[in-house]
C-alpha positions in Angstrom: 96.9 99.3 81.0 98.0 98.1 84.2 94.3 96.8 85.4 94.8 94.5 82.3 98.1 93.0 82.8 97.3 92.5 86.1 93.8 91.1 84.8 95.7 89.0 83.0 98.4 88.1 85.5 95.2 87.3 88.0 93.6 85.0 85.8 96.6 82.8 84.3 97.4 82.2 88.4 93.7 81.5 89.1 93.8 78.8 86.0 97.2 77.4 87.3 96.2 76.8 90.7 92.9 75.3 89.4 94.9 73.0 86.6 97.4 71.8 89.4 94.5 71.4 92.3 92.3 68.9 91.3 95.3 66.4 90.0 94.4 64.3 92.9 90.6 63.9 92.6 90.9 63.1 88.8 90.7 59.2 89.7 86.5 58.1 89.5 87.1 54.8 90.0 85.7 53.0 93.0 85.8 49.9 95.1 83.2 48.4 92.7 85.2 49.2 89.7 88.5 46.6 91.1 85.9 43.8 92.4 84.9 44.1 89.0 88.1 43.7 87.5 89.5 40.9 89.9 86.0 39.0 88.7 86.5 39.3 85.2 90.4 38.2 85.8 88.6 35.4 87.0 88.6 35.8 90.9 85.9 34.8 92.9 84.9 38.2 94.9 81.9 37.2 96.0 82.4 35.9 99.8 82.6 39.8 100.6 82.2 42.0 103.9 83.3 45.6 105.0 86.3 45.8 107.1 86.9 49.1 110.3 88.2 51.1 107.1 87.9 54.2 109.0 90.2 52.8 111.2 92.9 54.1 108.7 90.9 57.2 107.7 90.0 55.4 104.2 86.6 56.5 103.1 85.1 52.5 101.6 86.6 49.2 102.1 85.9 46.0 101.2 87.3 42.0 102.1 87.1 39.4 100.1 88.0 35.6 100.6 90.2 34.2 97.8 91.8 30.4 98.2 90.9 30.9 102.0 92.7 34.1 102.4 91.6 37.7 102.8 92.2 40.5 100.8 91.2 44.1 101.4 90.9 47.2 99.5 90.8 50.0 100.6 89.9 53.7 99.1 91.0 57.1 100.0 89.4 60.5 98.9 92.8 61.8 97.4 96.5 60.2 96.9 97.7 62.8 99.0 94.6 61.4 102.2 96.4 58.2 101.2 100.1 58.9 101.6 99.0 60.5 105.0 97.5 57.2 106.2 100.6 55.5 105.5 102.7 58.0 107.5 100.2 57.3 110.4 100.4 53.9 110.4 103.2 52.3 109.5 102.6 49.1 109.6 100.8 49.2 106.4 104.4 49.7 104.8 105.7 47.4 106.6 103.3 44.5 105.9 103.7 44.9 102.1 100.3 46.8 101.2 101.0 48.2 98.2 98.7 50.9 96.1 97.4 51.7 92.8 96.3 55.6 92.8 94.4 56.5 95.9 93.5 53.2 97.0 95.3 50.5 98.4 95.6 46.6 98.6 95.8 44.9 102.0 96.8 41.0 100.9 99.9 38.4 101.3 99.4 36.9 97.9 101.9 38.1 95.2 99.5 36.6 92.5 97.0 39.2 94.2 99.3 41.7 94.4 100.4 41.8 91.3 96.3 41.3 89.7 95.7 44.9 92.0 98.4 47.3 90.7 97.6 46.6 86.8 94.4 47.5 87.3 93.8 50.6 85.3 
């Protein structure tokens, strides 16, 4: 009777620890999926190049040029990798990047801003 209580007991705790996890690797989306969604908002994306995102221990970057300024986005293999980079380098708080799951928005142009964290 025991061996199944604690059968029991073992594999509620396995399922729990499973469930809570992976609660930060449930976002697929990628770099490709925003450029996407700033083009269809009507943004042109396509002057593009990759920035020193390892710089900030982000996995993919990309810059784009948008009324002659640059915007970067930046992605990060969990929202927990992400809230690390931040405590590393502060100046990303400090110069207003702002995120939207695990990645994160490197620009100076509210309208921009604003586009990047209602992107679902």
């Amino acid at each position: 009777m025991r061996k199944i209580i604690f059968s029991c007991a073992l594999v509620c705790a396995l399922l729990f620890i499973v469930a809570c996890g992976g609660s930060n690797n449930t976002d697929s989306r990628t770099i490709n999926h925003f450029l996407q969604a700033f083009e269809d908002g009507g943004f042109d994306t396509s002057n593009r190049q990759t920035p020193f995102f390892q710089m900030i221990g982000a996995n993919d970057g990309i810059q784009f040029i948008i009324d002659n300024e640059f915007h970067s986005i930046y992605s990060f293999s969990s929202e927990s990798a992400l809230i690390e980079a931040f405590e590393n380098h502060p100046f990303m708080a400090t110069q207003g990047w702002v995120t939207n799951g695990r990645f994160v928005i490197e620009t100076n142009v509210n309208e921009v801003r604003e586009f990047f964290l209602n992107i679902e």
